[in-house]
VOMAR-806473 format. One record per residue (C-alpha): x, y, z; residue in three letters; residue number from 0. Coordinates in steps of 0.2 Angstrom, whole numbers, plus 2048, in hexadecimal, padded with zeros to 3 digits. Layout:
N
NODE    x    y    z  res    n
NODE    X    Y    Z  ALA  NUM
...
! end
This chain:
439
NODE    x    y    z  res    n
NODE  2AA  EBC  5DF  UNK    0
NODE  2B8  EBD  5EC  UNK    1
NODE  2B9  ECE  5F1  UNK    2
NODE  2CD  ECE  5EF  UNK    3
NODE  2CB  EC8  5DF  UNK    4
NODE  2DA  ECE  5D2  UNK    5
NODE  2D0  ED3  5C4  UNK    6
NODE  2C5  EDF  5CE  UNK    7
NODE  2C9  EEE  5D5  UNK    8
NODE  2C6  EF3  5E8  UNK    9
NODE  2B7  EFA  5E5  UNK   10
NODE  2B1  EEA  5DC  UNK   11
NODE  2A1  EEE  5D0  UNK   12
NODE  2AA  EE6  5C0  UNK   13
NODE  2B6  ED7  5BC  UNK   14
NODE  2C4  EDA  5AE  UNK   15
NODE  2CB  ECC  5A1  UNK   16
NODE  2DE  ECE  5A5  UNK   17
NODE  2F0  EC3  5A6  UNK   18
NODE  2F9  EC3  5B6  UNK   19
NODE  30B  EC3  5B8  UNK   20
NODE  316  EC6  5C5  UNK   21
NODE  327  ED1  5C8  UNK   22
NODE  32E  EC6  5D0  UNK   23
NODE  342  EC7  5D8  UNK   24
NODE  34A  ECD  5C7  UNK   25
NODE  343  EC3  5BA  UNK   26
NODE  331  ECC  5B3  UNK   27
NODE  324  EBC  5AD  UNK   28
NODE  318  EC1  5A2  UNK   29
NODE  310  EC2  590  UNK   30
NODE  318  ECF  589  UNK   31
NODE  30C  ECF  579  UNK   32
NODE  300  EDA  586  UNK   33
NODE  301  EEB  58D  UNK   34
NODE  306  EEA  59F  UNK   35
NODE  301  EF4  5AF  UNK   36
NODE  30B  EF1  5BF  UNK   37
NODE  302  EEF  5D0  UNK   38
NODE  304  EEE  5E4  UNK   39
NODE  2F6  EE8  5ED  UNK   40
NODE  2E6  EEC  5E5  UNK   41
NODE  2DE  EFA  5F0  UNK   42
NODE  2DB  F0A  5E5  UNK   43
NODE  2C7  F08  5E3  UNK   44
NODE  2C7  F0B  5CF  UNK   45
NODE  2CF  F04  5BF  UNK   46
NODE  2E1  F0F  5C2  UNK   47
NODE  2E7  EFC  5C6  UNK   48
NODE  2DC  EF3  5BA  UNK   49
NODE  2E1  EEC  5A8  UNK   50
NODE  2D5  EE7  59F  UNK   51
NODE  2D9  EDE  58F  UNK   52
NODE  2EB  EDD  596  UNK   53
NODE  2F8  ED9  5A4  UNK   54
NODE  2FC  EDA  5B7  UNK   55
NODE  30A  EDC  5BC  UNK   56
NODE  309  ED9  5D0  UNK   57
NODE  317  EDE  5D9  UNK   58
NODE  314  EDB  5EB  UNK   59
NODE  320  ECC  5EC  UNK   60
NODE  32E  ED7  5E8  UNK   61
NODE  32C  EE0  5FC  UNK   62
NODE  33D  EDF  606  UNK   63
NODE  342  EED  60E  UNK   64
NODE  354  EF0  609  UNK   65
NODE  35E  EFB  614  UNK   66
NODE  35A  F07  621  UNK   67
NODE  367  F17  627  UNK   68
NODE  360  F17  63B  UNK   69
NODE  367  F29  63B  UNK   70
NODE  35E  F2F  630  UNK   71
NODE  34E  F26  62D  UNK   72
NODE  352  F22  61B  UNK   73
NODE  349  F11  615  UNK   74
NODE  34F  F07  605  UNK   75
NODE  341  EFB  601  UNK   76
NODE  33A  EF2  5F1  UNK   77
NODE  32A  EFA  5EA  UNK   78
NODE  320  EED  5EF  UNK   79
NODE  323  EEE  602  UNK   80
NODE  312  EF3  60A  UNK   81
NODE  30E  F01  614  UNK   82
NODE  30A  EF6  623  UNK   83
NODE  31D  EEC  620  UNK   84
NODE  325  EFC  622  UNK   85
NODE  31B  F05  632  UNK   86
NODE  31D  EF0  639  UNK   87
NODE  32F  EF0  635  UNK   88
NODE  333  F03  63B  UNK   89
NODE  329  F08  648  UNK   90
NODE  331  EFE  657  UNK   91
NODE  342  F0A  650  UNK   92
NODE  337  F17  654  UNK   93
NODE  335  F1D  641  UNK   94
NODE  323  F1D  638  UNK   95
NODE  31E  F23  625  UNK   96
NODE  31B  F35  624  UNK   97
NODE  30B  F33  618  UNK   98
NODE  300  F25  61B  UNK   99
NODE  2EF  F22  610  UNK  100
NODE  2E0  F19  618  UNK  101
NODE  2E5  F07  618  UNK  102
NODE  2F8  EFF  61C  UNK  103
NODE  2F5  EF5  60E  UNK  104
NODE  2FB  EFF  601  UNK  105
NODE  30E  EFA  5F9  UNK  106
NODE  31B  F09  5F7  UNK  107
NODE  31A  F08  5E5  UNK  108
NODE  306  F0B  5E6  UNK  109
NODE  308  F19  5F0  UNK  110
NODE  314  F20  5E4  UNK  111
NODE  309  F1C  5D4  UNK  112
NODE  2FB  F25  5DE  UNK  113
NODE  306  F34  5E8  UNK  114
NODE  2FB  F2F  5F7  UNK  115
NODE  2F5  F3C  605  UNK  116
NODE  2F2  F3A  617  UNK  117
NODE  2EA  F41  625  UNK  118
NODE  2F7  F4E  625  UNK  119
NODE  2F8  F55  616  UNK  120
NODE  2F8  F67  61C  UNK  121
NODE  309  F63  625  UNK  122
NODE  311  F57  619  UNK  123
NODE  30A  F54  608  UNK  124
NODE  307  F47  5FC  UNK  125
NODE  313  F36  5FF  UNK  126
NODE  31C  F3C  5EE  UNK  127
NODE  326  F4B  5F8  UNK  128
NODE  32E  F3C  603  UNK  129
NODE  339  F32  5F5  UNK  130
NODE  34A  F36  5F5  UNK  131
NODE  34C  F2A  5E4  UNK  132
NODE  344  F1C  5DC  UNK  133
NODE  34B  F0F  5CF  UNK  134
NODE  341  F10  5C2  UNK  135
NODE  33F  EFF  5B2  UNK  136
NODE  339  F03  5A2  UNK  137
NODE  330  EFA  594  UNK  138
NODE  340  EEF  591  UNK  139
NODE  340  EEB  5A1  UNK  140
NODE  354  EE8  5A4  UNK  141
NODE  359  EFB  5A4  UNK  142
NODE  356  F01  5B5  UNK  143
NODE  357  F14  5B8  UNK  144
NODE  35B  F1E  5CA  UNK  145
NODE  34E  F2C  5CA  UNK  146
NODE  34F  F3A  5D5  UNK  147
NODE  345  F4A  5D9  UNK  148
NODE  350  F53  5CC  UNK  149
NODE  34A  F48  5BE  UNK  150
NODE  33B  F4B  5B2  UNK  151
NODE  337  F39  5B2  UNK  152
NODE  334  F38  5C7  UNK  153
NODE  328  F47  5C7  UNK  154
NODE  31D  F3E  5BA  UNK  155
NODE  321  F2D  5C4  UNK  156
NODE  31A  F36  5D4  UNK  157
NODE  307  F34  5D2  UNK  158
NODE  30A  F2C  5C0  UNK  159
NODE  2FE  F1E  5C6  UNK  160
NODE  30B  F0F  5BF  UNK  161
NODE  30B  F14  5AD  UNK  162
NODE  31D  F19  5AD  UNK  163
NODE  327  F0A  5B0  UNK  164
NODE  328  EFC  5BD  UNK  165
NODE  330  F02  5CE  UNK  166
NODE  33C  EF8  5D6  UNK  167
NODE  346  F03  5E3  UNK  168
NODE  340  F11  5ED  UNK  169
NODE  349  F1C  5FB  UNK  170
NODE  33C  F22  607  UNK  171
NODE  340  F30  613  UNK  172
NODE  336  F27  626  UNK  173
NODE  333  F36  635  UNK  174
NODE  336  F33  648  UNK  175
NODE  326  F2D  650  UNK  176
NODE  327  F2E  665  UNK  177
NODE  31E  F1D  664  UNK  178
NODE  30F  F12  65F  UNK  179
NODE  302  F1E  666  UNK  180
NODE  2F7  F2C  65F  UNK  181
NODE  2EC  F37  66C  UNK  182
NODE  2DC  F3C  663  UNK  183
NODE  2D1  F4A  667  UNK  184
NODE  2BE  F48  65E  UNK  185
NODE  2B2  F55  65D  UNK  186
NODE  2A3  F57  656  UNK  187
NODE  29F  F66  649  UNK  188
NODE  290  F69  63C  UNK  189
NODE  27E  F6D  63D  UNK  190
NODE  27A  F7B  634  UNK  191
NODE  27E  F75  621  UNK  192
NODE  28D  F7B  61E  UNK  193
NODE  29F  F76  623  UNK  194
NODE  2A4  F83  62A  UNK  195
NODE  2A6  F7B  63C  UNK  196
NODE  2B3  F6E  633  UNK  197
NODE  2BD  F7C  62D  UNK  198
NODE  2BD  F82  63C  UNK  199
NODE  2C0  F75  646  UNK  200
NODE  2D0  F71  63B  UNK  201
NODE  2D7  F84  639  UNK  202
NODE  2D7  F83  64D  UNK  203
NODE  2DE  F72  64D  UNK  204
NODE  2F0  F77  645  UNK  205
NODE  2FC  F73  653  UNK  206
NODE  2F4  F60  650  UNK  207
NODE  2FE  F55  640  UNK  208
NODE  2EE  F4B  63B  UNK  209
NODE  2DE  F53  639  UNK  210
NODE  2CE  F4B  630  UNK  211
NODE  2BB  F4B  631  UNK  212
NODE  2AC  F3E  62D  UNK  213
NODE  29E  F49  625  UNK  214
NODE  28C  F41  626  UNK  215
NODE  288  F46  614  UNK  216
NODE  276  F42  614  UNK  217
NODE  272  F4C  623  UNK  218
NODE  26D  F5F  61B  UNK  219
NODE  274  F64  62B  UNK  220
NODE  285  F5D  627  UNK  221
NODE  289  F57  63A  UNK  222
NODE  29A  F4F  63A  UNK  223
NODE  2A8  F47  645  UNK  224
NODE  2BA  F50  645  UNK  225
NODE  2C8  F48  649  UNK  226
NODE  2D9  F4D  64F  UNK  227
NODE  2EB  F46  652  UNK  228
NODE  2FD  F47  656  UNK  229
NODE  30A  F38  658  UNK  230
NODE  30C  F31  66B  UNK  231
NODE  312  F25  676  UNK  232
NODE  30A  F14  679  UNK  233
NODE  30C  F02  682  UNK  234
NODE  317  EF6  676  UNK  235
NODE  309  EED  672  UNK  236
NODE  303  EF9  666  UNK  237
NODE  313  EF8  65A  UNK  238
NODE  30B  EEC  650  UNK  239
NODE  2FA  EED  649  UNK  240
NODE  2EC  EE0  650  UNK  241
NODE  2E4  ED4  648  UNK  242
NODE  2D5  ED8  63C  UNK  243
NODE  2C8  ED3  64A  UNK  244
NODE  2BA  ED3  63D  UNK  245
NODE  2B6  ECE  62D  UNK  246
NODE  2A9  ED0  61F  UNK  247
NODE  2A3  EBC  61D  UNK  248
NODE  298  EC1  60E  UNK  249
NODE  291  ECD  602  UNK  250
NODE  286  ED9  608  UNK  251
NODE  273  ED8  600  UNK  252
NODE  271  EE5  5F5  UNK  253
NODE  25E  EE9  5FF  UNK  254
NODE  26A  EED  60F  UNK  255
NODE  272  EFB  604  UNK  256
NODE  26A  F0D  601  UNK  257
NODE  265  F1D  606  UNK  258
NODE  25C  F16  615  UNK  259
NODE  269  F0A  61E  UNK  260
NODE  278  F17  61A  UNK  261
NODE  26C  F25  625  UNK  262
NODE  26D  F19  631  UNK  263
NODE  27F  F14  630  UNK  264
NODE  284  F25  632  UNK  265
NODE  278  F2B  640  UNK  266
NODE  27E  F1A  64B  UNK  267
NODE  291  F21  645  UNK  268
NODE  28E  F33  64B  UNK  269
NODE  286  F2C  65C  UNK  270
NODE  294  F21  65F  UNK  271
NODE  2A0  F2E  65C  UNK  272
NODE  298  F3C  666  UNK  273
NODE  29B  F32  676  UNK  274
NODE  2AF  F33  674  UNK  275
NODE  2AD  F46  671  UNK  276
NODE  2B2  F4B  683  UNK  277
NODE  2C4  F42  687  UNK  278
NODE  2D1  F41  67D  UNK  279
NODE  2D7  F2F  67D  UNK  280
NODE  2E8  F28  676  UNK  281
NODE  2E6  F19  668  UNK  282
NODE  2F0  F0E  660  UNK  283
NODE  2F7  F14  650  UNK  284
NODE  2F1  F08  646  UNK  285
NODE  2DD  F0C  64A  UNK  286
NODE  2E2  F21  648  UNK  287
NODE  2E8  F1D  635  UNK  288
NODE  2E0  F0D  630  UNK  289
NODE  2CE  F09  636  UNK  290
NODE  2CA  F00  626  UNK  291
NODE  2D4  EF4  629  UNK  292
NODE  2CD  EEA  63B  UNK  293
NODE  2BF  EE4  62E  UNK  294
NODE  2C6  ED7  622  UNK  295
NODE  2BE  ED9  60E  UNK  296
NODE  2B5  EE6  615  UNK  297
NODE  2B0  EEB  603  UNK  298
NODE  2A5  EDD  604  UNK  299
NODE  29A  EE8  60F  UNK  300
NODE  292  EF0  5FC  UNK  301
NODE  28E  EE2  5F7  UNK  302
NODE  292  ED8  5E6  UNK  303
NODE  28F  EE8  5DC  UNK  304
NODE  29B  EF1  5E6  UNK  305
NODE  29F  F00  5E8  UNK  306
NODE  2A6  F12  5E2  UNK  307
NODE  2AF  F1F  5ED  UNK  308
NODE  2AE  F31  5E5  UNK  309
NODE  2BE  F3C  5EC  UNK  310
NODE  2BE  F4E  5E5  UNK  311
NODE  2C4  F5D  5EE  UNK  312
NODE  2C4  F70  5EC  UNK  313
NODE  2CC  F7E  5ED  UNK  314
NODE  2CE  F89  5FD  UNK  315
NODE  2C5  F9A  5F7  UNK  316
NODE  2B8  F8D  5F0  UNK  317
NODE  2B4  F80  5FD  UNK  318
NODE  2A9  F89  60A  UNK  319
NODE  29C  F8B  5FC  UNK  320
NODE  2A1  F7D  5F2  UNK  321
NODE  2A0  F6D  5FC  UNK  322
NODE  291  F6F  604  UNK  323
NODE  28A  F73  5F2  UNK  324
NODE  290  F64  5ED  UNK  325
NODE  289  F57  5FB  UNK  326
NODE  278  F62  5FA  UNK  327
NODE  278  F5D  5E5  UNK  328
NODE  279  F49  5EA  UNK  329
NODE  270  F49  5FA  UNK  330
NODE  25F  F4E  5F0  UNK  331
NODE  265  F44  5E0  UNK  332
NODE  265  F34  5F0  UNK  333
NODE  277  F2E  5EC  UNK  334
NODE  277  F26  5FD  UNK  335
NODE  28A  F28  605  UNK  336
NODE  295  F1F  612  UNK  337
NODE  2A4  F22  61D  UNK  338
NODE  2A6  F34  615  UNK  339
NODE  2B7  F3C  61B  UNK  340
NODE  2BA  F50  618  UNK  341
NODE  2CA  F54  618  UNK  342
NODE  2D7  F65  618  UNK  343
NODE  2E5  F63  60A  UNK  344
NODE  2F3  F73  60E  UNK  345
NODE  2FD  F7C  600  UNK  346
NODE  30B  F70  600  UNK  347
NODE  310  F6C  5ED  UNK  348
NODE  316  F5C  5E8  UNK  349
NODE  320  F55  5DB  UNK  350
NODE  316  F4C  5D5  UNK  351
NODE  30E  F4F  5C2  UNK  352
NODE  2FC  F48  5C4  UNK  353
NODE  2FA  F4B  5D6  UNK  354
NODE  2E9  F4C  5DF  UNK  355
NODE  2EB  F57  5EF  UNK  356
NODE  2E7  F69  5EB  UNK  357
NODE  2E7  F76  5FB  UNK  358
NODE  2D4  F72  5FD  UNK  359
NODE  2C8  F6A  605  UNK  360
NODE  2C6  F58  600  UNK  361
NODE  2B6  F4C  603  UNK  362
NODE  2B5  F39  5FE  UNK  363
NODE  2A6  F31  5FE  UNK  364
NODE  2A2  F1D  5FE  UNK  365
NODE  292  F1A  5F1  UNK  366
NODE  28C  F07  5F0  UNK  367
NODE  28A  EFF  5DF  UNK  368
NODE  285  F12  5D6  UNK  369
NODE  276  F0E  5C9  UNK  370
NODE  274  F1D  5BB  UNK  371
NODE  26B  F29  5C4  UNK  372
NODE  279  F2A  5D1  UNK  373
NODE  287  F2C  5C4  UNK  374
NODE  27D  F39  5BA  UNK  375
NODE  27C  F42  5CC  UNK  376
NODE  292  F3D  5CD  UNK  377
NODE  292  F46  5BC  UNK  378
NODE  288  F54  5C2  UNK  379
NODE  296  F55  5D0  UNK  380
NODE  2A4  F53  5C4  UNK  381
NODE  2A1  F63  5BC  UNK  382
NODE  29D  F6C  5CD  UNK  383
NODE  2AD  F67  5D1  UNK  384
NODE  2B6  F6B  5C2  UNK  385
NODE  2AC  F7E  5C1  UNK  386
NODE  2B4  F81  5D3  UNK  387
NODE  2C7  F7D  5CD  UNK  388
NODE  2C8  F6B  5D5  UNK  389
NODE  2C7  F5A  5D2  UNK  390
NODE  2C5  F48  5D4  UNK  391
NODE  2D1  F3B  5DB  UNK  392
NODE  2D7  F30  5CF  UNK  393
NODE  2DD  F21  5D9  UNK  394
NODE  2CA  F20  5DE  UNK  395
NODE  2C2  F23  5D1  UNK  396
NODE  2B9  F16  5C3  UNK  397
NODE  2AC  F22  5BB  UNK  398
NODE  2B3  F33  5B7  UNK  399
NODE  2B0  F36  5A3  UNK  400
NODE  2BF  F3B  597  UNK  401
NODE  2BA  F4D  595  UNK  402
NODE  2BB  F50  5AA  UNK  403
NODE  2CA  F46  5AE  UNK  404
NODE  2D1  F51  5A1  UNK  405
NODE  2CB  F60  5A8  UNK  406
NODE  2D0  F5D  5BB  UNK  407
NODE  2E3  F56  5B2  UNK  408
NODE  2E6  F63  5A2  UNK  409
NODE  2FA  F5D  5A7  UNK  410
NODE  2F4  F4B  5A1  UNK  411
NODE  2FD  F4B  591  UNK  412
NODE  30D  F4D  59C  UNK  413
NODE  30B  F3C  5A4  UNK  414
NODE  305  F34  591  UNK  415
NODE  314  F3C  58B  UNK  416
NODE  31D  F33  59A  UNK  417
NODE  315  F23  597  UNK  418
NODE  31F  F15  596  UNK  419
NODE  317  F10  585  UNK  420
NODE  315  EFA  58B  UNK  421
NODE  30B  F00  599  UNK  422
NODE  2FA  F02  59A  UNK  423
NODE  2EA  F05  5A7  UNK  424
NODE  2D7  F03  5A4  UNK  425
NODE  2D4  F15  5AD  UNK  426
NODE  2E3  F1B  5A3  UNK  427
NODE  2D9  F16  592  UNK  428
NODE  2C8  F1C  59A  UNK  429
NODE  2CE  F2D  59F  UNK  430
NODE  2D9  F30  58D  UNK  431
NODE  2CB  F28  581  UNK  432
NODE  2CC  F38  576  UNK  433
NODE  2DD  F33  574  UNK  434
NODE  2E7  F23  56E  UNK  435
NODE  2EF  F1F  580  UNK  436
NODE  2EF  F09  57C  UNK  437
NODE  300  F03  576  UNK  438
! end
């Protein structure tokens, strides 16, 4: 099944029976005797942009970017410019997104739904705490309304992952970059079970903007790579991204994935990584932020059973104890776990209602195709999660049962009070099933 398929999420695993429609220009084409749900491009992992039983609403044709004030780095686009239309369009003006997620292509209106977060959360925040006003259709889809930060509506908006309306109009606050460049610095930390040495590393890293680590989960020692950055200089060439150089040609067999091949995956990783651990070097931007996304349809690398990624993070006062708690509970229940990234979030509120980041430490892991055992052990993780006072990311998530979602989001009823009553998700239903959430 092709891997960027429209009735599949991300993280692939499952097909859904929906419509398609577009919002296209001003005119909405669609069967308006089905709920709706709007989407960008596709990437969150889960069902938050999947409508089973109902319509798409794709909105990355509606991308222009509108108007920009050079003096003060404010951006009018349409919510379904991308990520990568934006840094192509303004980083040669010398301006650059403040928060970034892990791939460019994500649309503005995604990143909205979502309130994504960056490598910097701890100097910036969630994407949310940069929109200076958004323009906001309802179910009748002619009344369009101005939302700004001192309206109810935009703080259940941010974060309100596409169930309150259909964006058309955003104003996004850019920041002055001094080029295309980003010097890393790479260490290594770990070795003794615990991760301490990342917290560590990051407390002493706080002159830097980006801090992030990659955590070998299945070693009890907990060895890892940390990785820090700050905005540089760098040869025009690097103003635009390069091509994807490689690409998945097919789906990986399900014998290659497993416990044993991801050991070794991550022991040639942390080898690899080791040898950079003595210079600092300056990269292109585009590897710094977005690794992912020099490997075309790279999901294809889980195979045709895809794949889950389980984000959670913690509180402060609990992560020391916690996380490894956590990564010790589905290392010995042999939930085998890729490309594992640990990262700080600050104390930085943000408007938004349903928000993710909490000051913490968050860890996202990448689980092939999980069979029962494997979400029994997630399950058993869920509660660990929710007994420190955190929780789990929805834009990733397609598993999380009613009773814990509710429990990491007790202000849900906000956003289903919020919810423009023609739109609908498949996560949204899942997560509020002791509820009547369908129109």
């Amino acid at each position: 099944m092709n891997p960027l398929s429209l009735d599949q999420p991300w993280g692939r695993g499952y097909s859904a029976k929906q419509t398609h429609a577009f919002a296209d220009g001003s005119a909405l084409v669609a069967d308006a005797s089905k709920h709706f749900l709007p989407r960008g491009l596709g990437r969150s992992y889960g069902d938050v942009c999947v409508n089973d039983g109902g319509t798409l609403l794709h909105t990355f044709r509606r991308d222009r970017l509108l108007a920009f004030d050079d003096a003060q780095g404010i951006l009018t686009c349409e919510a379904g410019a991308s990520v990568a239309d934006i840094a192509e369009a303004m980083l040669p003006r010398g301006w650059f997104l403040p928060v970034v997620p892990g791939t460019r292509f994500v649309t503005v209106g995604g990143a909205i739904a979502n309130d994504v977060h960056g490598k910097n959360h701890h100097v910036n925040g969630t994407f949310g705490r940069f929109i200076r006003e958004m323009k906001l259709a309802r179910s009748d889809w002619r009344a369009t309304q101005s939302l700004s930060p001192a309206d109810a509506l935009f703080g259940a908006t941010i974060s309100g992952l596409g169930l309150t309306g259909l964006m058309h109009e955003v104003q996004l606050q850019l920041k002055r970059v001094p080029g295309p460049g980003i010097e890393q610095d790479t260490k290594l930390f770990g070795g003794d079970g615990t991760i301490d040495g990342y917290l560590e590393l990051d407390e002493a890293s706080k002159e830097w903007e980006y801090t992030v680590g990659w955590i070998d989960t299945l070693d009890p020692n907990l060895r890892g790579v940390f990785f820090r950055g700050r905005h540089c200089d760098g040869p025009d060439e690097w103003l635009v991204p390069q091509p994807a150089r490689l690409a998945m040609p097919m789906d990986a067999p399900r014998w290659l994935l497993g416990a044993w091949s991801a050991k070794t995956f991550n022991a040639l990783y942390y080898r690899a990584q080791a040898m950079h651990t003595a210079t600092r070097e300056t990269i292109p931007l585009w590897q710094f932020f977005f690794p992912l996304d020099a490997v075309n349809a790279w999901n294809r690398a889980y195979g045709k059973g895809g794949f889950v990624q389980y984000q959670f993070v913690v509180p402060t006062a609990a992560a020391r104890e916690t996380v490894p708690k956590i990564l010790s509970h589905l290392r010995e229940a042999h939930v085998a776990s890729y490309l594992a990234v640990i990262k700080t979030f600050g104390a930085m509120p943000s408007p938004g209602l349903m928000s993710f980041p909490m000051a913490g430490t968050t860890v996202a892991l990448d689980i092939p195709a999980p069979d029962e055992k494997d979400r029994r052990a997630l399950d058993r993780a869920d509660a660990m999660v929710a007994d420190a006072g955190g929780r789990v990311y929805p834009a990733k998530d397609a598993r999380v049962s009613a009773a814990m979602f509710q429990r990491f989001f007790p202000q849900w009823r906000g956003l289903e009070a919020a919810r423009d009553p023609a739109i609908s998700s498949s996560f949204w239903r899942r997560v509020t099933a002791s509820q009547d959430s369908t129109p």
